[in-house]
Kinemage of the C-alpha trace (Angstrom):
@kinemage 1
@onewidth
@group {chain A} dominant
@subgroup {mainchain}
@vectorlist {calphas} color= white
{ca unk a 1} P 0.000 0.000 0.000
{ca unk a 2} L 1.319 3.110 -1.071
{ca unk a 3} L 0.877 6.439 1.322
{ca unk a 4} L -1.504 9.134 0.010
{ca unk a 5} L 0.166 12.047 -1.860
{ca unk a 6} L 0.750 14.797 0.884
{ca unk a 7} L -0.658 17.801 -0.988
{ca unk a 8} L 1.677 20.844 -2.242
{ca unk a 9} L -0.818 23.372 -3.044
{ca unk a 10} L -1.196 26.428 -0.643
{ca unk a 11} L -3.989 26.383 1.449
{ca unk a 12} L -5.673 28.618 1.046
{ca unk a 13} L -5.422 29.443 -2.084
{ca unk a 14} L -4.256 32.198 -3.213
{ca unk a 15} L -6.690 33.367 -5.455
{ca unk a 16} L -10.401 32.276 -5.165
{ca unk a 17} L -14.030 32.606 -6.032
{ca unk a 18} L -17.146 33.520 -4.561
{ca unk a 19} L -18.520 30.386 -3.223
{ca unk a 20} L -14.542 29.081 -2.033
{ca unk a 21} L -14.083 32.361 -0.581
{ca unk a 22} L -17.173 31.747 1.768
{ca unk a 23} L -16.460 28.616 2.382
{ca unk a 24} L -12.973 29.910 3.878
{ca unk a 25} L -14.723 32.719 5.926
{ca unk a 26} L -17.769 29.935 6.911
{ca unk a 27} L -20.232 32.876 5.451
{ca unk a 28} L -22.983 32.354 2.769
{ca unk a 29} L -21.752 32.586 -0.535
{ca unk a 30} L -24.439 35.979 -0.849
{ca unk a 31} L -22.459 37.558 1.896
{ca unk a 32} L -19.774 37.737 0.203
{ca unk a 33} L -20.853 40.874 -2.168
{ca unk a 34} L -22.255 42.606 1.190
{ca unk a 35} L -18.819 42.137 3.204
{ca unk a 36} L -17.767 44.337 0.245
{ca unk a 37} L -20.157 46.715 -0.235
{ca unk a 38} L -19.392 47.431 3.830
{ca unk a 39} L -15.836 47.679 3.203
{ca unk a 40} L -15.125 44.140 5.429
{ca unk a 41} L -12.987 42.711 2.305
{ca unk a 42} L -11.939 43.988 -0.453
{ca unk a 43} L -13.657 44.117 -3.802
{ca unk a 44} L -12.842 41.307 -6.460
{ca unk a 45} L -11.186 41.402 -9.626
{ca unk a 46} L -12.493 40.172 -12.722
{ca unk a 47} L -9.834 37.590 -14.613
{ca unk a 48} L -11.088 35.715 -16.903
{ca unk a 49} L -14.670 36.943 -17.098
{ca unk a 50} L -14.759 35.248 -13.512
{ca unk a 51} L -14.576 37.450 -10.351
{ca unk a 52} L -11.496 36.471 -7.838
{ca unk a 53} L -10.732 37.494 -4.380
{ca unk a 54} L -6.790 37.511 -3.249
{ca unk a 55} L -6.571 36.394 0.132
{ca unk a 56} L -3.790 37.602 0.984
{ca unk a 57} L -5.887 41.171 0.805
{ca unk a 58} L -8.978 39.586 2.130
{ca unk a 59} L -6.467 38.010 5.125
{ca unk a 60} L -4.995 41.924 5.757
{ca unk a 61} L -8.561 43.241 5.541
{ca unk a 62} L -9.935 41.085 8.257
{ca unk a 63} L -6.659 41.629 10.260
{ca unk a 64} L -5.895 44.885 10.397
{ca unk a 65} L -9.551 46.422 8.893
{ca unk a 66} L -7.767 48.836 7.302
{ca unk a 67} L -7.805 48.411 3.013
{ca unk a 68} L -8.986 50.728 -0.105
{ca unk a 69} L -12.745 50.457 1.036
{ca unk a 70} L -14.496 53.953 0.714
{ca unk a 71} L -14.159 54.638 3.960
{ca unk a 72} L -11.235 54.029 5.085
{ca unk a 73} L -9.992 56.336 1.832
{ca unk a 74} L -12.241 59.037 2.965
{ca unk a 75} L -10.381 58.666 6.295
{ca unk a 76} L -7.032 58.962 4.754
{ca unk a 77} L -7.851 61.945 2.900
{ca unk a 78} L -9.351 63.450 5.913
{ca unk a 79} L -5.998 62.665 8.160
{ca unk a 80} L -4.174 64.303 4.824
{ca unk a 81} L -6.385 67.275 4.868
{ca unk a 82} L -5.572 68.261 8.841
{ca unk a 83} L -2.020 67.290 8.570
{ca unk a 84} L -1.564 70.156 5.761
{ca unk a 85} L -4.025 72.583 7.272
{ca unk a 86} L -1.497 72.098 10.718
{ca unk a 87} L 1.562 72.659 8.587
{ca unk a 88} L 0.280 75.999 7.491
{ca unk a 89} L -0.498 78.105 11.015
């Protein structure tokens, strides 16, 4: 009897779809699109004609909840916008 392959691939994968994607966050596959409407992971991109999360991004979302969502970006500019106002009085 042989031994089973031990398997090579990363796990997680690097790069996955919708329904993987919740599977890995143990959310319904329709959550998925609202977690990224509310800025919880980052949005997809398309490759393909299929859409694809990275989780390396999704992984540094969840961690630090910092990313490109909307808000966070409006925060950013915000911090910008003091910082210079500061720096002029």
């Amino acid at each position: 009897m042989t031994a089973p392959k031990k398997n090579t691939l990363p796990y997680p994968p690097p790069w996955q779809d919708q329904v993987m994607l919740a599977q890995h966050l143990t959310i319904s596959p329709s959550t998925v699109p609202l977690w990224v409407e509310q800025g919880i992971i980052p949005a997809p991109r398309e490759r393909g004609g299929k859409l694809l999360w990275k989780w390396a991004e999704v992984d540094e979302r969840l961690t630090t909840g910092k990313g490109n969502s909307p808000d966070h970006e409006a925060e950013r500019i915000r911090d910008e916008t003091r910082r210079l106002a500061a720096a002029r009085h």
